[in-house]
MIKE-163523 format. One record per residue (C-alpha): residue in three letters; x, z, y. Coordinates in Angstrom, 3 decimals. Layout:
% residues N
<r aa="ALA" u="X" w="Z" v="Y"/>
...
% end
This chain:
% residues 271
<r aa="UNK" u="60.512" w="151.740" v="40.526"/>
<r aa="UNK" u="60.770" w="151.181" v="44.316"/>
<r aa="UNK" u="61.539" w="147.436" v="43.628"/>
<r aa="UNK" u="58.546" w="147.160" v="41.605"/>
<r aa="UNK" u="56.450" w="149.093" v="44.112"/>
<r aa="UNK" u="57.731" w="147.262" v="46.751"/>
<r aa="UNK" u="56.639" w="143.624" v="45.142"/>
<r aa="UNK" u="53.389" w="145.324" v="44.127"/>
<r aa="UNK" u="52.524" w="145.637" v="48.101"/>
<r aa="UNK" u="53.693" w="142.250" v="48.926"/>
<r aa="UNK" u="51.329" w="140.863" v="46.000"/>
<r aa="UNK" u="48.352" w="142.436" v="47.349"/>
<r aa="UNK" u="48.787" w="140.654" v="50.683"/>
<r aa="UNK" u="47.352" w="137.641" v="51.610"/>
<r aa="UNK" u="49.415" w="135.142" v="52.592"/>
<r aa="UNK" u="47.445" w="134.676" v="56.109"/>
<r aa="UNK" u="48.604" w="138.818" v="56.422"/>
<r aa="UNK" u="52.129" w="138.202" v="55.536"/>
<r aa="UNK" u="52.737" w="135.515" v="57.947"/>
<r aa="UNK" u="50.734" w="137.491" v="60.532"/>
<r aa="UNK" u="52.938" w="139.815" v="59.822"/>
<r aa="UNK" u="55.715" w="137.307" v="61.156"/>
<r aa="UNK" u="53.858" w="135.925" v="64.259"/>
<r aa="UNK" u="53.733" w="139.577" v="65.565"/>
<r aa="UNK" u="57.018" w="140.259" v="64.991"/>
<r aa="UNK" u="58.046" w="137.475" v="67.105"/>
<r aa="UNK" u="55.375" w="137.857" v="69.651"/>
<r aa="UNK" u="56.605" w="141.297" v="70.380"/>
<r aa="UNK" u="60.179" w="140.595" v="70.490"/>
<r aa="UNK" u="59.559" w="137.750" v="72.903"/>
<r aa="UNK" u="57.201" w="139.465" v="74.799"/>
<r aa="UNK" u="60.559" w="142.419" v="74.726"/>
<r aa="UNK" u="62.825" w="140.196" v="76.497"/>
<r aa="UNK" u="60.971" w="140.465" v="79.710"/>
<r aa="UNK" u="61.873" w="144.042" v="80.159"/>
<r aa="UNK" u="65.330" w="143.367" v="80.418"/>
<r aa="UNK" u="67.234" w="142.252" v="82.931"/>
<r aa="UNK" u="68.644" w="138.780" v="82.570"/>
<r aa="UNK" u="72.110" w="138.917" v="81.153"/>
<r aa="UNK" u="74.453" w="136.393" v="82.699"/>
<r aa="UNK" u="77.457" w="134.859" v="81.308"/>
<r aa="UNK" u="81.061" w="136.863" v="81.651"/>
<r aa="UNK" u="83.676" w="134.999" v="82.956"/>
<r aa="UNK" u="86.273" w="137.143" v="80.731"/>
<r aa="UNK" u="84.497" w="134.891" v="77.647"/>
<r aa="UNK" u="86.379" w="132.785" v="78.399"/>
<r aa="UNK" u="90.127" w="134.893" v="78.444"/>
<r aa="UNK" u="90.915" w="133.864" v="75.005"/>
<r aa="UNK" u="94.136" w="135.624" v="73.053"/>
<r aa="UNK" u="95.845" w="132.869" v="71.719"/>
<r aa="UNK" u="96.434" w="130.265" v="74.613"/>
<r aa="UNK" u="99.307" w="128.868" v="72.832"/>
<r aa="UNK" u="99.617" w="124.602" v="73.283"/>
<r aa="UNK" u="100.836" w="122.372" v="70.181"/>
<r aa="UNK" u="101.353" w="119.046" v="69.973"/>
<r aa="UNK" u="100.057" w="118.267" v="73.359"/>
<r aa="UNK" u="96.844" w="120.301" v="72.318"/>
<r aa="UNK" u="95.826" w="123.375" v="74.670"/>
<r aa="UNK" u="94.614" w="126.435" v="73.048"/>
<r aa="UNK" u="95.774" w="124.309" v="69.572"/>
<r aa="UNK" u="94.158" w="127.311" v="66.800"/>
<r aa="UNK" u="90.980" w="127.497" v="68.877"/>
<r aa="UNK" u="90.754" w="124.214" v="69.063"/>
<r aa="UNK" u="91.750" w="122.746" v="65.674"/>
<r aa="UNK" u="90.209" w="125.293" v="63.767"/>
<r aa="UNK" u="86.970" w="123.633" v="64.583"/>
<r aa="UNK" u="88.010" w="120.643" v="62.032"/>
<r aa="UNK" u="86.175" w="122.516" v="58.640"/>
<r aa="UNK" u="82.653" w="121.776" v="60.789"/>
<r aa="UNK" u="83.213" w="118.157" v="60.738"/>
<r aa="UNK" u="84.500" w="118.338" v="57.459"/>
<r aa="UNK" u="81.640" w="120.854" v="55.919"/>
<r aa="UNK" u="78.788" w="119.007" v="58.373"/>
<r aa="UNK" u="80.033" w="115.704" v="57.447"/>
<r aa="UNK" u="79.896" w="116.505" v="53.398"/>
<r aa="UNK" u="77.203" w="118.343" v="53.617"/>
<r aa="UNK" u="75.091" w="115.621" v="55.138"/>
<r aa="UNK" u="76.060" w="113.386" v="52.485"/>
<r aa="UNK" u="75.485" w="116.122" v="50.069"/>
<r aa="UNK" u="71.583" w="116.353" v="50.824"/>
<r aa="UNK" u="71.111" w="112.362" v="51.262"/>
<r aa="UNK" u="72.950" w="110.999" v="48.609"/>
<r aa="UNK" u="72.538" w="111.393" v="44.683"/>
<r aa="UNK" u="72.982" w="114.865" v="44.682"/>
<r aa="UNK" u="70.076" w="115.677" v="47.241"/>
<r aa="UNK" u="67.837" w="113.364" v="44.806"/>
<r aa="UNK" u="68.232" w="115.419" v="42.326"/>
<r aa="UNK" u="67.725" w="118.283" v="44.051"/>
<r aa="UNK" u="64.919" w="117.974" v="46.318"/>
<r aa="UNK" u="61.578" w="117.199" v="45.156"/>
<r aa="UNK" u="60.337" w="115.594" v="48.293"/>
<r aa="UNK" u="62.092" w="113.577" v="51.364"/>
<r aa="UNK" u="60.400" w="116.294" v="53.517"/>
<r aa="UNK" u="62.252" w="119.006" v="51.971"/>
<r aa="UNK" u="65.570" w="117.657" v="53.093"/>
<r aa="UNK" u="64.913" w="117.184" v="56.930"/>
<r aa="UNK" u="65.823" w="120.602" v="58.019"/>
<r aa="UNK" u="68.881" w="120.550" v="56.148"/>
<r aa="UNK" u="69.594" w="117.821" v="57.823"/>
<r aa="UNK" u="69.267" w="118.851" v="61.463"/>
<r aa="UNK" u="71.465" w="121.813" v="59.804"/>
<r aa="UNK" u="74.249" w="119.414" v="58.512"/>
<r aa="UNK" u="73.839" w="116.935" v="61.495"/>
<r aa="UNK" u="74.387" w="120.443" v="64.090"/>
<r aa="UNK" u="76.885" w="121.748" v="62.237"/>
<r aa="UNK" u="79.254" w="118.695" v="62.451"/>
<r aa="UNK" u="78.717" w="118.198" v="66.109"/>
<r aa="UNK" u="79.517" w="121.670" v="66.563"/>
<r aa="UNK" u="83.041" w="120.632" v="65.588"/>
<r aa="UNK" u="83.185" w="118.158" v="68.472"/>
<r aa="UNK" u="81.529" w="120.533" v="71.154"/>
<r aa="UNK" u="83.440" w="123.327" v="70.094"/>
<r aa="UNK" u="86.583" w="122.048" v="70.224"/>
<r aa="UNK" u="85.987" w="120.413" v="73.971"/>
<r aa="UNK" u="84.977" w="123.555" v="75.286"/>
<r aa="UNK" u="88.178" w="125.278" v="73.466"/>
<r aa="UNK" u="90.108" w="122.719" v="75.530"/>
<r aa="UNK" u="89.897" w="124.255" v="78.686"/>
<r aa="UNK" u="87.699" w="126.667" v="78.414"/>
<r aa="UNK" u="84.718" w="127.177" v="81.060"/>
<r aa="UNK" u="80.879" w="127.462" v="81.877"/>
<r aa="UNK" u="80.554" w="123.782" v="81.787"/>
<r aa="UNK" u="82.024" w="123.138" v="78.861"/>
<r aa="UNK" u="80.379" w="125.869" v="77.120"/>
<r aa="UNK" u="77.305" w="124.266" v="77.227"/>
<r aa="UNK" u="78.521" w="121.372" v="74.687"/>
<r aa="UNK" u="79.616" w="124.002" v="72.410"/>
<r aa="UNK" u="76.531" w="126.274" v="72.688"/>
<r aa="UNK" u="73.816" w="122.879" v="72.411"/>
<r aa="UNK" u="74.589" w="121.819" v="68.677"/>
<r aa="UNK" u="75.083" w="125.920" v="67.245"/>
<r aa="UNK" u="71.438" w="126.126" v="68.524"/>
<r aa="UNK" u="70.346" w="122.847" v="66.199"/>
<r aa="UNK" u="71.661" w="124.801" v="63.302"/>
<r aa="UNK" u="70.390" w="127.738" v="63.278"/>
<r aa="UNK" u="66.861" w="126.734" v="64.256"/>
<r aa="UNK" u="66.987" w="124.276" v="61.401"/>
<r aa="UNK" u="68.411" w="126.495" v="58.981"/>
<r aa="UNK" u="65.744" w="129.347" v="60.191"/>
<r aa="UNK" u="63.322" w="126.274" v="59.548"/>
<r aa="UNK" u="64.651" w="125.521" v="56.179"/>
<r aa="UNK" u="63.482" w="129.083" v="54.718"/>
<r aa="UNK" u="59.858" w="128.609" v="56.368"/>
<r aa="UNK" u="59.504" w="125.150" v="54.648"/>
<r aa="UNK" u="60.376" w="126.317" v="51.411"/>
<r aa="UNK" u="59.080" w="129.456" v="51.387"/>
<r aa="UNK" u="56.339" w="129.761" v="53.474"/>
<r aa="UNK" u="54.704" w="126.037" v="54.072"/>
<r aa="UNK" u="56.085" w="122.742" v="54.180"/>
<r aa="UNK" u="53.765" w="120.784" v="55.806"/>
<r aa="UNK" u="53.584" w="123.065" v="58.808"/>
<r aa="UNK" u="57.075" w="123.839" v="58.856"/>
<r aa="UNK" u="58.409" w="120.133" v="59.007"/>
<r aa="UNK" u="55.580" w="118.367" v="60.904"/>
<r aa="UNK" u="55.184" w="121.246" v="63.477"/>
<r aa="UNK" u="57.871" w="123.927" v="63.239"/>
<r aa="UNK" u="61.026" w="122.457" v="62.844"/>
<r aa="UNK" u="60.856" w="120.101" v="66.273"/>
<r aa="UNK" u="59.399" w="122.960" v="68.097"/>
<r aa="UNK" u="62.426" w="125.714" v="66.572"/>
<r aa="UNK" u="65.018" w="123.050" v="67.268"/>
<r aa="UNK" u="63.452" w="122.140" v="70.392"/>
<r aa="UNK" u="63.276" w="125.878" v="71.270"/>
<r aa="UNK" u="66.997" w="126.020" v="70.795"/>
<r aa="UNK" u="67.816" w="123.336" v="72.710"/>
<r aa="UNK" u="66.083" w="124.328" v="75.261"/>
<r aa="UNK" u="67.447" w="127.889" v="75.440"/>
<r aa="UNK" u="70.775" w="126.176" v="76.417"/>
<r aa="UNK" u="69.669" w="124.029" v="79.023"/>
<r aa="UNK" u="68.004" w="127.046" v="80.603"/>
<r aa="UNK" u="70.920" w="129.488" v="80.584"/>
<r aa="UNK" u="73.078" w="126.215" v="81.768"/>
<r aa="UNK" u="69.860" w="125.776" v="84.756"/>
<r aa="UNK" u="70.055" w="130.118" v="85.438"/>
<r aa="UNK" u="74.243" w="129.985" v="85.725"/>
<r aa="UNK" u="74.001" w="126.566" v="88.404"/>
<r aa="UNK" u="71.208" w="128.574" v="90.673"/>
<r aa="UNK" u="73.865" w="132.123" v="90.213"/>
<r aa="UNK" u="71.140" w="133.634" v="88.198"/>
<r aa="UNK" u="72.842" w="133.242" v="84.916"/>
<r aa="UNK" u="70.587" w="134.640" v="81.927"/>
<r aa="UNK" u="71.565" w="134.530" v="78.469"/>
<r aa="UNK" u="68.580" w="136.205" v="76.914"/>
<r aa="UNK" u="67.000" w="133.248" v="75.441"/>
<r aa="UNK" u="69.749" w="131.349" v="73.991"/>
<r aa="UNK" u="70.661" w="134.952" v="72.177"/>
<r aa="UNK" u="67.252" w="135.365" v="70.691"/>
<r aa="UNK" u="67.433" w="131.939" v="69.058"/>
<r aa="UNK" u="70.999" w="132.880" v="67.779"/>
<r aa="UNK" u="70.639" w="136.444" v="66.680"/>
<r aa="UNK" u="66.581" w="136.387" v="65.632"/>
<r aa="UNK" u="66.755" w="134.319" v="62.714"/>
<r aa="UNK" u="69.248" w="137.429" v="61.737"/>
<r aa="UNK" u="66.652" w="139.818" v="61.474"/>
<r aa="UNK" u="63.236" w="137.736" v="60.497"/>
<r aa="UNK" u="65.034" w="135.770" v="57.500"/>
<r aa="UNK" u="65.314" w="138.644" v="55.604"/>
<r aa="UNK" u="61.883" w="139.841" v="55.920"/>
<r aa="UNK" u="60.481" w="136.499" v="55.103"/>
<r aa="UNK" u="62.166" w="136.709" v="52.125"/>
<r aa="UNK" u="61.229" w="139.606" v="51.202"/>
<r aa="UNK" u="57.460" w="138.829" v="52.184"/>
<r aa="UNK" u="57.376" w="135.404" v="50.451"/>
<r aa="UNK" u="59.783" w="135.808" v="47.220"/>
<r aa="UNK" u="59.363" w="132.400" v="45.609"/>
<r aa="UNK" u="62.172" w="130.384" v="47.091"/>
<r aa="UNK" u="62.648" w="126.516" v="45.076"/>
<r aa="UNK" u="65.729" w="125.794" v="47.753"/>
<r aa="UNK" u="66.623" w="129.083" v="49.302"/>
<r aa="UNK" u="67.658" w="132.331" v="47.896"/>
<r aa="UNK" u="68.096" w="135.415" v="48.977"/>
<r aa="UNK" u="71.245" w="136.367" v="47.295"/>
<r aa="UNK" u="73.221" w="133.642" v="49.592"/>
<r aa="UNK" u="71.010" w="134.869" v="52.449"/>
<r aa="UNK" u="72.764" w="138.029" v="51.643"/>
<r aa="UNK" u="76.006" w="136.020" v="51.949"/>
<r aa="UNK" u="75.297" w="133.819" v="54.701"/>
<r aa="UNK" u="74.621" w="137.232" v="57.004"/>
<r aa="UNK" u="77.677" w="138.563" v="55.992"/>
<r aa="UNK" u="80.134" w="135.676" v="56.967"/>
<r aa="UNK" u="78.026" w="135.521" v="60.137"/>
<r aa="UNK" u="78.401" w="139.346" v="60.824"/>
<r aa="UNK" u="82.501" w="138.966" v="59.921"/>
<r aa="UNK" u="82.778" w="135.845" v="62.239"/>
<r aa="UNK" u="81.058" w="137.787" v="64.618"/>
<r aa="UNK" u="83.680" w="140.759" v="64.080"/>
<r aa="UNK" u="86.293" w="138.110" v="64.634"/>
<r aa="UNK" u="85.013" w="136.871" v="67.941"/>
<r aa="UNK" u="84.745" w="140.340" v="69.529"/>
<r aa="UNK" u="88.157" w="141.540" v="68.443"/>
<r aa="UNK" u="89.859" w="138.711" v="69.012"/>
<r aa="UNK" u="93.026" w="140.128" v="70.447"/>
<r aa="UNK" u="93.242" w="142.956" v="68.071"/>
<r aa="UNK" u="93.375" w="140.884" v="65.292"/>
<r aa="UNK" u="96.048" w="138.206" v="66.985"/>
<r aa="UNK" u="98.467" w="141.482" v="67.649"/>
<r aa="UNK" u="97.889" w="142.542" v="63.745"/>
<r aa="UNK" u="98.947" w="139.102" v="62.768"/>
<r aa="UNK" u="101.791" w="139.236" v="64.606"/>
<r aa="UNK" u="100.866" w="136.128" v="67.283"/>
<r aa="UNK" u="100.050" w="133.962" v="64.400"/>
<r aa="UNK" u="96.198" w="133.309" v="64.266"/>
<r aa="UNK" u="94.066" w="134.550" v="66.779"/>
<r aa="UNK" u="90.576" w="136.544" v="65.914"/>
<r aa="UNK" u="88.549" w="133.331" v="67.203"/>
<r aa="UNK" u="90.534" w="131.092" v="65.606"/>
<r aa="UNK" u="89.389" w="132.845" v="62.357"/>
<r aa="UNK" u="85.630" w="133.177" v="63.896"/>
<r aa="UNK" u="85.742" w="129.584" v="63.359"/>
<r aa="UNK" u="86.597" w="129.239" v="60.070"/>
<r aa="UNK" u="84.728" w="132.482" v="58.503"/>
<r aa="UNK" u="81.549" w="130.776" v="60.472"/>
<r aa="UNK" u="82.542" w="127.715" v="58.392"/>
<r aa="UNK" u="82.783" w="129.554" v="55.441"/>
<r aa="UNK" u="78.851" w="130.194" v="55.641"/>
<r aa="UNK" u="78.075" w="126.416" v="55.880"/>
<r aa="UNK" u="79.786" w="126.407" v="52.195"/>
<r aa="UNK" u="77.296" w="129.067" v="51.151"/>
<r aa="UNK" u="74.386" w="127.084" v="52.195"/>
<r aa="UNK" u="75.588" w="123.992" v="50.010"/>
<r aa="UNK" u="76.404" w="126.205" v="46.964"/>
<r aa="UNK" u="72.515" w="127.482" v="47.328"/>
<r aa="UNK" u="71.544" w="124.178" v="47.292"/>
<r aa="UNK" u="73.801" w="122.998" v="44.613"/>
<r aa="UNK" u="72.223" w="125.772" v="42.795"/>
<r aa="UNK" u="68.611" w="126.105" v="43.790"/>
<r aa="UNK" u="65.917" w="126.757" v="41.091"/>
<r aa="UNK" u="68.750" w="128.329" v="38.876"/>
<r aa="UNK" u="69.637" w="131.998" v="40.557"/>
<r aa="UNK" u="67.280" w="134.555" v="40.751"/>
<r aa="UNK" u="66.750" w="135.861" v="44.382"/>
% end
């Protein structure tokens, strides 16, 4: 009954209201991170639990545990160009975000794993540049399908990415003048969070996305995020084996499978 109430409300909005809806959502919680204080970068980030070298490799399970997003980026990419994406995708267009996604998530694997190295501000920034590719084009990947494609590939998805990338060089610009501010490069990675969900639920008809593995996606983000913060907690449960980040890594990794089972799938699964 609420369901059906619910979809009622949404069907009696225009689509100009609904994605008004979504412009003043942003607006205000852009316009929101001016009243707070900028939020520099901790150095205790970087105090990993499991320092542990292996095979000449420093920090070995934070670093090697970043192999699944070359191997998930690289398939993945292949995935969406070769026969598979043909089938799938009913124009060239639709692909392109996915492929910033795929493209971002493998280089994650290399910037991730340098900064794991020997961890540091510096180094950070390799590590922080390509995350910010994939979520923007992910985030980008729901508007085109859901909401417009024209606009979202000619005009949105070089401005989101560009908006990502540009979050990074900023924090990396506040932290070399010692006015370090994170509060840009955490709205492009925790925003998409909150307004994918509601653009879902505002525009229902998905052809590529769904929002049962939007459902899923969130979650392995929200346990890799878990991971991260207790980090040494979960090293001491495991008896010094695998560290929390370690498994950060791979849970975040996890999610990249989810978005090529929704593609694998799309059109078939009900949202």
């Amino acid at each position: 009954m609420h369901q059906a109430k619910s979809q009622a409300f949404i069907n009696g909005l225009k689509a100009r209201h609904r994605s008004g809806i979504l412009v003043a959502m942003f607006a205000a919680t852009l316009a929101g991170l001016f009243f707070l204080e900028p939020i520099p970068q901790s150095t205790a980030y970087h105090g990993f639990a499991d320092t542990r070298s292996w095979l000449g490799i420093p920090n070995f399970g934070d670093v090697v545990s970043n192999l699944p997003f070359a191997v998930f980026g690289g398939f993945g990419l292949f995935f969406v160009l070769g026969q598979a994406g043909r089938r799938i995708f009913d124009h060239f267009a639709d692909r392109q975000p996915y492929i910033f996604f795929f493209i971002g998530v493998g280089l994650v694997s290399a910037g991730s794993a340098y900064y794991h190295w020997a961890p540091d501000n510096a180094r950070l920034f390799w590590d922080r540049l390509p995350m910010t590719v994939a979520f923007m084009a992910l985030f980008s990947a729901f508007i085109v399908d859901r909401i417009d494609q024209r606009i979202g590939v000619r005009w949105l998805l070089p401005m989101l990415v560009g908006a990502g990338i540009a979050s990074v060089f900023y924090w990396d610009w506040s932290e070399s003048v010692g006015r370090g501010d994170l509060r840009f490069y955490l709205l492009v990675q925790f925003y998409p969070i909150v307004a994918l969900p509601l653009i879902c639920w505002l525009f229902p008809k998905g052809r590529y996305t769904s929002g049962r593995h939007l459902a899923w996606l969130i979650a392995w983000y929200a346990a890799a995020k878990l991971l991260e913060v207790f980090d040494p907690q979960v090293f001491a449960i495991l008896g010094n084996t695998v560290s929390g980040h370690s498994l950060k890594h791979l849970a975040s990794a996890a999610a990249i499978c989810v978005v090529v089972r929704m593609l694998s799938v799309s059109g078939a699964v009900p949202d």
